[in-house]
Each structure stands twice: as C-alpha cells, then as structure tokens.
C-alpha positions as protocol buffer text, in pm:
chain_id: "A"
residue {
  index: 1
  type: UNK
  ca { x: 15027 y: 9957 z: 11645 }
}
residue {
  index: 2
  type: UNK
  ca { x: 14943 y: 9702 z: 11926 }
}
residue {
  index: 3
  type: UNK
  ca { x: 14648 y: 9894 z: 12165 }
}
residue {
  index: 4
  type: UNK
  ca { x: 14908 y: 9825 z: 12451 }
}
residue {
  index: 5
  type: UNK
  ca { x: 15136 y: 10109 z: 12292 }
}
residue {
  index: 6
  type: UNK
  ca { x: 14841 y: 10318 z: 12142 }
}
residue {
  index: 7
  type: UNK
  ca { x: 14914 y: 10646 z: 12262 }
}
residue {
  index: 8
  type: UNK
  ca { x: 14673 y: 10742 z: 12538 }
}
residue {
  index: 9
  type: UNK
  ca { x: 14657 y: 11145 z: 12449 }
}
residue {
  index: 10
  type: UNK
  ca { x: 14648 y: 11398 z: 12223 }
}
residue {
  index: 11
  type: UNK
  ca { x: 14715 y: 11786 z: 12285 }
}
residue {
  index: 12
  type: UNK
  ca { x: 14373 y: 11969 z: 12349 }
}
residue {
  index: 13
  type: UNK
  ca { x: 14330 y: 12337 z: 12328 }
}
residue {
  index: 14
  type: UNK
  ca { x: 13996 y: 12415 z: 12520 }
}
residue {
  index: 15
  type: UNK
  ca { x: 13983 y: 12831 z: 12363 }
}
residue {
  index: 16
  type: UNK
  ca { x: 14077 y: 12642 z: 11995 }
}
residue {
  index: 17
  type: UNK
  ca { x: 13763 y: 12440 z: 12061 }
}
residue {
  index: 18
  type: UNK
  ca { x: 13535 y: 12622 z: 12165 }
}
residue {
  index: 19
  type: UNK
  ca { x: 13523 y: 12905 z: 11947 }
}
residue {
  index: 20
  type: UNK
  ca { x: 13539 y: 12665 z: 11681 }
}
residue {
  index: 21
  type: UNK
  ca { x: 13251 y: 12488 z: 11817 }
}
residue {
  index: 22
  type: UNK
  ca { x: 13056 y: 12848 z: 11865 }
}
residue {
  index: 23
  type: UNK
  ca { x: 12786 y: 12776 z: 11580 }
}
residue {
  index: 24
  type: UNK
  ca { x: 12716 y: 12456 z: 11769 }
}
residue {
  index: 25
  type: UNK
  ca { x: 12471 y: 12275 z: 11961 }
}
residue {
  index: 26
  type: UNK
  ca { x: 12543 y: 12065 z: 12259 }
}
residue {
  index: 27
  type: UNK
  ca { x: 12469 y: 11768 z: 12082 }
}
residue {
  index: 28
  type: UNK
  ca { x: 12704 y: 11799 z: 11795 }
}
residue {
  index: 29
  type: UNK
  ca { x: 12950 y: 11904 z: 12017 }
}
residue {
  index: 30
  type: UNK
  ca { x: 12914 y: 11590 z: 12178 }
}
residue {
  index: 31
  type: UNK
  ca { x: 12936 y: 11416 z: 11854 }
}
residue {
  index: 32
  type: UNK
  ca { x: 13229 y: 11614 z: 11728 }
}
residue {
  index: 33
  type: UNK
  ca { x: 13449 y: 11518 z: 12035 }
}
residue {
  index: 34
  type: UNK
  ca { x: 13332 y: 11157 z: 12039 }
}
residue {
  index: 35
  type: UNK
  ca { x: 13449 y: 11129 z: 11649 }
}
residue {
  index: 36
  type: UNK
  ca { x: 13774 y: 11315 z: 11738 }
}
residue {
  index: 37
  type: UNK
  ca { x: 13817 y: 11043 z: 12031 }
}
residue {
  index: 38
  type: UNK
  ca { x: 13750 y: 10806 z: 11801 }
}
residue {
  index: 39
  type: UNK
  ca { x: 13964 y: 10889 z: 11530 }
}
residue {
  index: 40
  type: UNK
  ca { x: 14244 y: 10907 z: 11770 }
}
residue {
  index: 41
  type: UNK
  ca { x: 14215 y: 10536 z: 11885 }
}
residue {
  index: 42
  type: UNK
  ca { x: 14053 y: 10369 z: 11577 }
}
residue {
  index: 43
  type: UNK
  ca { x: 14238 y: 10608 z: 11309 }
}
residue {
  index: 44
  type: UNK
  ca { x: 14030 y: 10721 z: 11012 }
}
residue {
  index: 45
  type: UNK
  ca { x: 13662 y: 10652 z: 11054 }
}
residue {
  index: 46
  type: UNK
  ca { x: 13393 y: 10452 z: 10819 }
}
residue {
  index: 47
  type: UNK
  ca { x: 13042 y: 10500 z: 10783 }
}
residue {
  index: 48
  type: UNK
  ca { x: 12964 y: 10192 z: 10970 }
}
residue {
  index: 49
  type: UNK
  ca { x: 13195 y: 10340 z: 11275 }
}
residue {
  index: 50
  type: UNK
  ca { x: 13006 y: 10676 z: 11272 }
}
residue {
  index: 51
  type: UNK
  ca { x: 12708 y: 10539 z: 11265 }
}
residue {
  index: 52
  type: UNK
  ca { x: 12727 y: 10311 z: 11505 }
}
residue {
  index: 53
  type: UNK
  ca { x: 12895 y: 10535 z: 11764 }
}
residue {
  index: 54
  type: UNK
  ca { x: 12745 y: 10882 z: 11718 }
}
residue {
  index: 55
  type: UNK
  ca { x: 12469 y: 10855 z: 11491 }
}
residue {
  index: 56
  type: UNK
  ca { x: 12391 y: 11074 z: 11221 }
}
residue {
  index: 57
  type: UNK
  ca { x: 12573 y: 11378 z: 11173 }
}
residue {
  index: 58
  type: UNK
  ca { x: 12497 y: 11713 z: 11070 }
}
residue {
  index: 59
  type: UNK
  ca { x: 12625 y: 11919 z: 10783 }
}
residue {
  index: 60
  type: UNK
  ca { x: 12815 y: 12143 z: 10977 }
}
residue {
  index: 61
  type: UNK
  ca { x: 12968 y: 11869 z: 11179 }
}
residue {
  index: 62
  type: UNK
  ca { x: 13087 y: 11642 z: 10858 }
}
residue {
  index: 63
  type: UNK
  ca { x: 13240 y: 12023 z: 10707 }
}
residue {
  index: 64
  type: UNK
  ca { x: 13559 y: 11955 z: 10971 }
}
residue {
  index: 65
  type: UNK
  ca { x: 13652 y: 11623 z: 10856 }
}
residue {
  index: 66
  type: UNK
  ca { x: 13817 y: 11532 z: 10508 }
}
residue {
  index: 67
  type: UNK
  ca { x: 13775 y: 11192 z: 10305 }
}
residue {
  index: 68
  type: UNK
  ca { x: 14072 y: 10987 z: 10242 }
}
residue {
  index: 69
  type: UNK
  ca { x: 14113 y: 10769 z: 9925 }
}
residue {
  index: 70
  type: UNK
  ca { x: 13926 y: 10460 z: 10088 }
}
residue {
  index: 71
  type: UNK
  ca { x: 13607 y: 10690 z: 10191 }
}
residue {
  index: 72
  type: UNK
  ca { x: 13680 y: 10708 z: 10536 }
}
residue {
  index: 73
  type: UNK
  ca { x: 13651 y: 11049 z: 10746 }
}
residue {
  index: 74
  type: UNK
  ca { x: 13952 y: 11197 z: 10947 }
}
residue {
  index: 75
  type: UNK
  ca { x: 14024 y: 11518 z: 11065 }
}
residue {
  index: 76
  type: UNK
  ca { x: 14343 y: 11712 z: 10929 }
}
residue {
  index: 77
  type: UNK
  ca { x: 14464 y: 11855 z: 11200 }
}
residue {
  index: 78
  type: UNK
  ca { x: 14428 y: 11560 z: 11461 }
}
residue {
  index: 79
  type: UNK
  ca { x: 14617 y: 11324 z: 11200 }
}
residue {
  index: 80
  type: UNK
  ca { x: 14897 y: 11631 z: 11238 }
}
residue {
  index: 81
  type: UNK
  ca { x: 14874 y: 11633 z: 11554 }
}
residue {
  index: 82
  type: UNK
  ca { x: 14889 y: 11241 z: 11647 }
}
residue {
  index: 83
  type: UNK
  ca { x: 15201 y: 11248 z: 11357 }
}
residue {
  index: 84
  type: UNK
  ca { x: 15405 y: 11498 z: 11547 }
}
residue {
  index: 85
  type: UNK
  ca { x: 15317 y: 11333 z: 11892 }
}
residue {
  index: 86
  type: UNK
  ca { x: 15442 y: 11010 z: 11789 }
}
residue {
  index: 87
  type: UNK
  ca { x: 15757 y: 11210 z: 11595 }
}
residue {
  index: 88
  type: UNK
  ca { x: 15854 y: 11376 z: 11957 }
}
residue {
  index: 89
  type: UNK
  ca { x: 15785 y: 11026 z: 12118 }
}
residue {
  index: 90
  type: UNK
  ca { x: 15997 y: 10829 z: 11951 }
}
residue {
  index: 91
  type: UNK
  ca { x: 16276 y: 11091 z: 11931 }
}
residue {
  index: 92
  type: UNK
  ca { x: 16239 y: 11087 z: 12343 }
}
residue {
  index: 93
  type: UNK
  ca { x: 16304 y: 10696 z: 12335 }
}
residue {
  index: 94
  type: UNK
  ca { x: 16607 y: 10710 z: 12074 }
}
residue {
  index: 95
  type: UNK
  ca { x: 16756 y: 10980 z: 12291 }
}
residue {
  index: 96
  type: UNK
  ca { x: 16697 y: 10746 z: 12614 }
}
residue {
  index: 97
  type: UNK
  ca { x: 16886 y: 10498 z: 12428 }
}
residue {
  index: 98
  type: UNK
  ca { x: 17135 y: 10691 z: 12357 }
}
residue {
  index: 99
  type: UNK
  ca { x: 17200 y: 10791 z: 12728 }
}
residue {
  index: 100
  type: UNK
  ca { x: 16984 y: 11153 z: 12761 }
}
residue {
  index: 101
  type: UNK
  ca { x: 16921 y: 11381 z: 12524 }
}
residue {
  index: 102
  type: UNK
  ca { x: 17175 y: 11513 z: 12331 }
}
residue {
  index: 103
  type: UNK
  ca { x: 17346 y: 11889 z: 12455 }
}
residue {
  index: 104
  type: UNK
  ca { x: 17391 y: 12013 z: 12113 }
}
residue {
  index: 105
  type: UNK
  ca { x: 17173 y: 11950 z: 11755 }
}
residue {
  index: 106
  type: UNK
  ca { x: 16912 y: 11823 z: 11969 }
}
residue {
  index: 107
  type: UNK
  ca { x: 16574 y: 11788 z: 11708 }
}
residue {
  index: 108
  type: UNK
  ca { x: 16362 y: 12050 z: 11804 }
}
residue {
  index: 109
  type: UNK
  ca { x: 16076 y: 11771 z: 11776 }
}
residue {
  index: 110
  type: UNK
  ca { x: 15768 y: 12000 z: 11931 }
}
residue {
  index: 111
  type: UNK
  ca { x: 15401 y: 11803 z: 12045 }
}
residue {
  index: 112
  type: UNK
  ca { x: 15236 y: 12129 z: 11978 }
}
residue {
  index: 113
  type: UNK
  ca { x: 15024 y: 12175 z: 11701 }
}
residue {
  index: 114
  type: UNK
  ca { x: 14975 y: 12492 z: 11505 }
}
residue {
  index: 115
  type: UNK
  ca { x: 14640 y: 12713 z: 11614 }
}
residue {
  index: 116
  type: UNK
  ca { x: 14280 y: 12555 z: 11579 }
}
residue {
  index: 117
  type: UNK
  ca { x: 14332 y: 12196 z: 11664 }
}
residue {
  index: 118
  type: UNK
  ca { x: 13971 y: 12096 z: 11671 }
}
residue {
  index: 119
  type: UNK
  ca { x: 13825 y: 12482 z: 11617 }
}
residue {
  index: 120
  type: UNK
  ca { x: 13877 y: 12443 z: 11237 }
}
residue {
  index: 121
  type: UNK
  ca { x: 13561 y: 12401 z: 11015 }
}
residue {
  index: 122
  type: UNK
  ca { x: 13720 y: 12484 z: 10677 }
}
residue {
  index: 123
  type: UNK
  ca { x: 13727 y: 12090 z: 10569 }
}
residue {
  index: 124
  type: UNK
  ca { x: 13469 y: 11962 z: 10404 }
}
residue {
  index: 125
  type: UNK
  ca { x: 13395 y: 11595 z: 10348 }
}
residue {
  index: 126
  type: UNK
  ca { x: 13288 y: 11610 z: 9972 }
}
residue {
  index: 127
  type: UNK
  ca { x: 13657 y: 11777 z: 9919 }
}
residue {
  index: 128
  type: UNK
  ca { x: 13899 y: 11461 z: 9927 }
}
residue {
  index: 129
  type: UNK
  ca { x: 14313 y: 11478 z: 9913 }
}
residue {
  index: 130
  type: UNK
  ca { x: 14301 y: 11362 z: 9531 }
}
residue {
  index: 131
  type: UNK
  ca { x: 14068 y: 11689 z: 9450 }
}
residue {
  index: 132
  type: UNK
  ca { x: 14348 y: 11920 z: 9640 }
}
residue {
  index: 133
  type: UNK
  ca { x: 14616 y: 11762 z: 9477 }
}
residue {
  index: 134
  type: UNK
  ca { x: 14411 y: 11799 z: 9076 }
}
residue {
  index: 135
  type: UNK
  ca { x: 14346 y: 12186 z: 9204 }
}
residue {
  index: 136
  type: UNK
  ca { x: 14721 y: 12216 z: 9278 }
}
residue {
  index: 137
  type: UNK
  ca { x: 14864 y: 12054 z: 8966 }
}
residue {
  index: 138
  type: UNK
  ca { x: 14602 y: 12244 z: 8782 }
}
residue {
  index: 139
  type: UNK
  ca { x: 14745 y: 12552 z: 8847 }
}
residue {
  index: 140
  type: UNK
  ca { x: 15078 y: 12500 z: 8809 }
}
residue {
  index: 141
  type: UNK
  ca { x: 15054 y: 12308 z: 8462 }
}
residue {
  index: 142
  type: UNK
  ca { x: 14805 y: 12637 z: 8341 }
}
residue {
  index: 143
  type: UNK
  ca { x: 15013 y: 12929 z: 8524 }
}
residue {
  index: 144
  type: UNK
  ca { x: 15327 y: 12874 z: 8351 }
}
residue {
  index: 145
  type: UNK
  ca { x: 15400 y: 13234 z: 8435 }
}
residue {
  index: 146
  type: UNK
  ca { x: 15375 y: 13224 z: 8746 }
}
residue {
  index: 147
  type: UNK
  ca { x: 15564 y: 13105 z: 9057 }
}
residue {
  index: 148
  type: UNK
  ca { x: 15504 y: 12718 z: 9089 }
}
residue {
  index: 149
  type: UNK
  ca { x: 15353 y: 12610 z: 9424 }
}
residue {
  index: 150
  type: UNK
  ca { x: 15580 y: 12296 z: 9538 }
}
residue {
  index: 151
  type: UNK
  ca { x: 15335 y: 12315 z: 9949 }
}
residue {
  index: 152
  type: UNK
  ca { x: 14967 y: 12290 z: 10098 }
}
residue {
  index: 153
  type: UNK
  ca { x: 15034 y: 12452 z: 10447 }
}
residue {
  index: 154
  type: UNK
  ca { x: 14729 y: 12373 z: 10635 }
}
residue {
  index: 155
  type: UNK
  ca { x: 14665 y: 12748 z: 10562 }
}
residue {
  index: 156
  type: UNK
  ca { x: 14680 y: 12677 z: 10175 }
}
residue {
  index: 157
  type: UNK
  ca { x: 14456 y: 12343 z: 10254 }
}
residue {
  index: 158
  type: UNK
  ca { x: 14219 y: 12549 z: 10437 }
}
residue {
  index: 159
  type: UNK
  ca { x: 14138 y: 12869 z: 10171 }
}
residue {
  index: 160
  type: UNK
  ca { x: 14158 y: 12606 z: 9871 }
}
residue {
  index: 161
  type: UNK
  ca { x: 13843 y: 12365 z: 10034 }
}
residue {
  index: 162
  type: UNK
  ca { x: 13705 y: 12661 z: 10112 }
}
residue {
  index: 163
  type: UNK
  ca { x: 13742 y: 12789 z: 9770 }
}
residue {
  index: 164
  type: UNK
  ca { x: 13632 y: 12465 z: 9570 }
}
residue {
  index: 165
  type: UNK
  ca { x: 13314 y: 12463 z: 9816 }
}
residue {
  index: 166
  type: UNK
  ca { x: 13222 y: 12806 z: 9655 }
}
residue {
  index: 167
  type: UNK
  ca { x: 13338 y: 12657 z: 9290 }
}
residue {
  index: 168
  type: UNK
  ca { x: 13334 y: 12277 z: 9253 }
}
residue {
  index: 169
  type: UNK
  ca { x: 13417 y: 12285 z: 8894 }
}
residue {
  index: 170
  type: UNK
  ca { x: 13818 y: 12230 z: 8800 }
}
residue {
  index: 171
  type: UNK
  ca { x: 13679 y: 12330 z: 8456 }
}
residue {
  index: 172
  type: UNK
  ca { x: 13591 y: 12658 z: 8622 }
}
residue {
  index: 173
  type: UNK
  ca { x: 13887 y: 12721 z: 8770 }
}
residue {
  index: 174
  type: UNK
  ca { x: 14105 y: 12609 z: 8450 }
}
residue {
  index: 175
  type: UNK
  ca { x: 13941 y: 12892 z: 8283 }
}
residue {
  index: 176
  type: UNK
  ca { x: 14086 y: 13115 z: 8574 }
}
residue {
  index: 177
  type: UNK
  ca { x: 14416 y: 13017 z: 8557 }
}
residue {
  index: 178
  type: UNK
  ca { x: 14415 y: 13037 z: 8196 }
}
residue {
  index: 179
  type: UNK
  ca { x: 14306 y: 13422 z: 8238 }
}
residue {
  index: 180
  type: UNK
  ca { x: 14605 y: 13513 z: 8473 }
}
residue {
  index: 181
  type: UNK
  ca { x: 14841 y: 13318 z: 8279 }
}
residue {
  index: 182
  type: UNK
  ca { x: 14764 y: 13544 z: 7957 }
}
residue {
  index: 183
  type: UNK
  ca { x: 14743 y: 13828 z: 8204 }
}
residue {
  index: 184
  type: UNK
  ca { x: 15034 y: 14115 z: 8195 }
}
residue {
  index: 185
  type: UNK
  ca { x: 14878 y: 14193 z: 8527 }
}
residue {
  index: 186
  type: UNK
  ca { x: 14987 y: 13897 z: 8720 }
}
residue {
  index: 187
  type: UNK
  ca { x: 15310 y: 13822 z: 8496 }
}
residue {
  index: 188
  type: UNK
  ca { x: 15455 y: 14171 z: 8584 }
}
residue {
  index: 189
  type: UNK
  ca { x: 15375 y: 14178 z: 8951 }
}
residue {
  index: 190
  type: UNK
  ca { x: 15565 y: 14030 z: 9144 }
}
residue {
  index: 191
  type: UNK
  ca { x: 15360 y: 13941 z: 9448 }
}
residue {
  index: 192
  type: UNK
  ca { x: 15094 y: 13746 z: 9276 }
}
residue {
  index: 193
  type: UNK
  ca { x: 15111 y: 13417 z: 9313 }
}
residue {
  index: 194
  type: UNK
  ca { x: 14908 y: 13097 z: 9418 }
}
residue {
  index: 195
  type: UNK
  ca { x: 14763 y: 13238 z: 9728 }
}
residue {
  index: 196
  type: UNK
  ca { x: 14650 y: 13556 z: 9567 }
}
residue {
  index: 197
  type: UNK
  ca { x: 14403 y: 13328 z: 9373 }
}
residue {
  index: 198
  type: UNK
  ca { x: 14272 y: 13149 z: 9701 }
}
residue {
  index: 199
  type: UNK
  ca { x: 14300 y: 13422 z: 9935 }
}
residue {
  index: 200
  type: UNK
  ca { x: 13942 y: 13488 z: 9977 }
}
residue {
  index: 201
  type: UNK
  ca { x: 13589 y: 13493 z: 9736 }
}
residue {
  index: 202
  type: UNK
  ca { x: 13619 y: 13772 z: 9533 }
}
residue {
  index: 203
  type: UNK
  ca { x: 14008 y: 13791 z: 9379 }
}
residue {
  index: 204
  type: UNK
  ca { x: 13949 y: 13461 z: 9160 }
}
residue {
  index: 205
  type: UNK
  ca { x: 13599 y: 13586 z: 9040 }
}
residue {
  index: 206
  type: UNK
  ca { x: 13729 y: 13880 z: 8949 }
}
residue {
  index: 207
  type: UNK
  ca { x: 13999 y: 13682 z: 8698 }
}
residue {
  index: 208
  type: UNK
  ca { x: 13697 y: 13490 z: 8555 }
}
residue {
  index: 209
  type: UNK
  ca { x: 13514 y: 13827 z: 8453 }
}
residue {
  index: 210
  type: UNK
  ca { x: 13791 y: 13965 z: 8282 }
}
residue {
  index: 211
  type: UNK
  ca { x: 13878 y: 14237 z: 8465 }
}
residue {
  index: 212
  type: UNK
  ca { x: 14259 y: 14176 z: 8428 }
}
residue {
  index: 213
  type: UNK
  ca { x: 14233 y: 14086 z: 8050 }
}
residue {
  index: 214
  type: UNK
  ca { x: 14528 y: 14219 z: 7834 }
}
residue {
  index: 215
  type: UNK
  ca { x: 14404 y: 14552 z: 7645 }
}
residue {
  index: 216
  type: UNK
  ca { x: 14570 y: 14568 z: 7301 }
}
residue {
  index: 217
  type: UNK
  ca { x: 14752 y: 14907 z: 7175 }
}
residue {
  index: 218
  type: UNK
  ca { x: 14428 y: 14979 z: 6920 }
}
residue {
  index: 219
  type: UNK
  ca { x: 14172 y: 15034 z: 7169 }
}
residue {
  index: 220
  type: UNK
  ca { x: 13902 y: 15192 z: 6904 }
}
residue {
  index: 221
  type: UNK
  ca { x: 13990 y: 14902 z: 6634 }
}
residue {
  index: 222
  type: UNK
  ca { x: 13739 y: 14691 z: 6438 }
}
residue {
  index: 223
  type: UNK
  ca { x: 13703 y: 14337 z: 6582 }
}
residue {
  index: 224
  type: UNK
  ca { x: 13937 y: 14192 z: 6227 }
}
residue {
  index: 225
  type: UNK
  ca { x: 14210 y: 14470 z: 6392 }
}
residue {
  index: 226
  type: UNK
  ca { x: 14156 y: 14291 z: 6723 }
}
residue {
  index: 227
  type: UNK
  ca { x: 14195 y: 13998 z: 6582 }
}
residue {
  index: 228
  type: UNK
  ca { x: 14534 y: 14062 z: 6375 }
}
residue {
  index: 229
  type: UNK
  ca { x: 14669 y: 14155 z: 6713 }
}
residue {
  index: 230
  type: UNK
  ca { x: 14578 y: 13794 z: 6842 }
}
residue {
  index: 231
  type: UNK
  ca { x: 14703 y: 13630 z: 6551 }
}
residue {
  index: 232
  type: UNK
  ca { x: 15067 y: 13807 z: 6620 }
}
residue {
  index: 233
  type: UNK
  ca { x: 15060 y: 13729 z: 6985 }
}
residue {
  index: 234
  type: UNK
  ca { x: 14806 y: 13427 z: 7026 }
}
residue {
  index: 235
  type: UNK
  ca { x: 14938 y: 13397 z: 7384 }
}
residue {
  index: 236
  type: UNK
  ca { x: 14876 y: 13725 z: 7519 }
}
residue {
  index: 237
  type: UNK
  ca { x: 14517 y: 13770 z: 7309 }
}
residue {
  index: 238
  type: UNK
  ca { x: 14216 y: 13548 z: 7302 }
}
residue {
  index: 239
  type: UNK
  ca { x: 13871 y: 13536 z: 7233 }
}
residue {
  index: 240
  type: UNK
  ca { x: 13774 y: 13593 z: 7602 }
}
residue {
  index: 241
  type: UNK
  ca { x: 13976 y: 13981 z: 7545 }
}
residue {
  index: 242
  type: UNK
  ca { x: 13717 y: 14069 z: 7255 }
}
residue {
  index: 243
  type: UNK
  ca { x: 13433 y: 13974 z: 7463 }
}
residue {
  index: 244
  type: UNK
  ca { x: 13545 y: 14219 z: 7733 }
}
residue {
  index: 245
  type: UNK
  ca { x: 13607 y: 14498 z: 7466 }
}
residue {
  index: 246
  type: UNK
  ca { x: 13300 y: 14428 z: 7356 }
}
residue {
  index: 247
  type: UNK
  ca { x: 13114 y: 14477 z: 7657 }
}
residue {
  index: 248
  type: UNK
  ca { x: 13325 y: 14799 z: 7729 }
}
residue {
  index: 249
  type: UNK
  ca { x: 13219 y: 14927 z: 7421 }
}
residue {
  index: 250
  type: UNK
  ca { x: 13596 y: 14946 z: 7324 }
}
residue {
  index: 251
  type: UNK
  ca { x: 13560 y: 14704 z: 6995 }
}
residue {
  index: 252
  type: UNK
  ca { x: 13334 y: 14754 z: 6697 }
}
residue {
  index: 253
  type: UNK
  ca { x: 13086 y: 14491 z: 6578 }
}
C-alpha cells in the first residue's frame, strides 16, 4: 500500500491496555507501544527493525507477539484489528460509489475488535502459526472419536500457546490425544471436545497420567488375562491401561 493511503489509526482501548500492561515497567511499556506503532505502519517487524527502534526487549514483552513464517514479530490481535479496519474501509468507499449505503443487507462490517487489543500476553514468540496449525491437525488426525475442530478463535489461539508454553513437545501431546481417543470417558460424553483439552493446566495432565484409562471387566485378572482383553479389543486396551492397573494394585505381576 502506497504510505499516502496507509491508514493513519488503529482502535485503542486504554482499560484493555493497561491492565494488560499491569506486570510492566514504564520502559517496556514504552517499548510495547512503540512496536505496536510500528507494526501498524511498517507491518510485521524484523530483528534489525526492533533493534534499531526500541532496543532490546524483555521476555515478558516478546510473550505478546507471535513469529510469522519469515521470522518476523507481529502481534495477533493488531493484524485483526488493522484487517477489519481496512474490511469496514473499503466497504465505506464501495458503498460511496454506489450512492450511500445501502437501506437493507447492509454488511455489518464493525472496526471494533474483540476484548484485549493490546492487554493480551498469551502469545509467545517461540510459538509460530506452523506450530498451531501441527497442534491442531495433531489432534484431529489422533482423536478420531472425537468432534473435529475445523477454527482457532483467538480464544482457542490463546489457551493452545499457552498450553504448548507449559508442554513444547507434540510428542507429548500425541500421547494425550492418543489416551482420550482410547478413552470411553471422552467418547461417551458428549461435551468433551477440543477445548476441554486446552482449557487450562491440569485437564490434559490428567489424560497423560491415566486417570481416564479404560478399566477392563476382570479387574482382579493376571496381567496374560489383561492382555487377552487387549488382544480382542486392541483399540480400547493398551499397554499404557496395565501400567495404571498396575500401579492401582488392580493387576497381578
């Protein structure tokens, strides 16, 4: 876009700021605004650009911005922001062209963003768009059982980077999905679905422990009756529901 049409604005919430900016010090709030500024002019920022125009950042300042597939550092909900500016913009012009804007099936085209425009510290740089997408298409290639999740909602975006900061490891989290896939828990309920899994730091953990393993009918069985039962139903039993008998004290050595 020429820098005569670059937009000259973008919607700021001052109570969305601030109390994201609590944990703060004067200086990275400085910074933070600066790269927001920046971003909003220059679009998504290098190294070079950072360090040039603000320095070196802190941690807590690179958590709110994502990496894009070329390295460069943006924040989510300013690129949302900026997108649905330019959307109501140009729907503004088309109607002008048209003579006014239209009395009836007007586009409800809206400038403002959803809550937390700059106040959202969820994103962190070492998560990139690629890694969302694997953790996504991870889980709905493993939990064939359960609903299939077709949308990141910036709520979704948020709880999964701030789930893979807590586990980094898609291996990890295969091992998880495999669990609740197996799981009559989760097949039979109806609520669970993706967001169950991301909702906070303990539901997932849980999975990965076992605690929603499949128990098979012979409870007091020898491990070779345990393992008959897997053979019969190799999807429902695995080695990973012997362990946890085990540990109960539920299967006999």
């Amino acid at each position: 876009m020429d820098i005569k049409e670059k937009d000259p604005a973008f919607l700021f919430y001052s109570s969305d700021f601030l109390t994201g900016c609590a944990g703060l010090t004067m200086e990275e709030r400085g910074q933070y605004i600066t790269m927001m500024c920046l971003q909003h002019q220059q679009g998504h920022l290098s190294d070079k650009t950072i360090r040039l125009s603000v320095g070196n950042l802190s941690d807590d300042i690179l958590s709110k911005f994502l990496k894009d597939k070329n390295g460069h550092f943006y924040n989510k909900r300013l690129d949302d922001v900026i997108e649905k500016r330019k959307a109501f913009t140009e729907s503004r012009r088309e109607n002008g062209k048209k003579g006014g804007r239209p009395k009836k099936n007007d586009e409800k085209a809206s400038a403002k963003p959803s809550a937390n425009l700059l106040g959202n510290g969820n994103e962190n740089e070492t998560i990139t768009e690629d890694k969302i997408e694997a953790f996504k298409k991870l889980y709905n290639e493993t939990c064939s059982n359960l609903p299939e999740v077709t949308e990141i909602t910036e709520t979704r975006l948020n709880k999964i980077i701030q789930r893979l900061k807590e586990k980094d490891n898609l291996e990890y989290w295969k091992k998880v999905f495999e669990k609740a896939n197996r799981s009559d828990f989760f097949i039979k309920k109806s609520w669970c679905s993706f967001d169950w899994f991301i909702e906070n730091d303990t539901n997932y953990v849980r999975v990965y422990e076992g605690t929603f393993v499949n128990m098979p009918d012979v409870r007091l069985g020898s491990c070779s009756t345990f393992r008959k039962e897997a053979n019969r139903n190799p999807n429902k039993y695995s080695c990973d529901n012997l362990e946890h008998l085990q540990e109960k004290g539920m299967a006999i050595l």
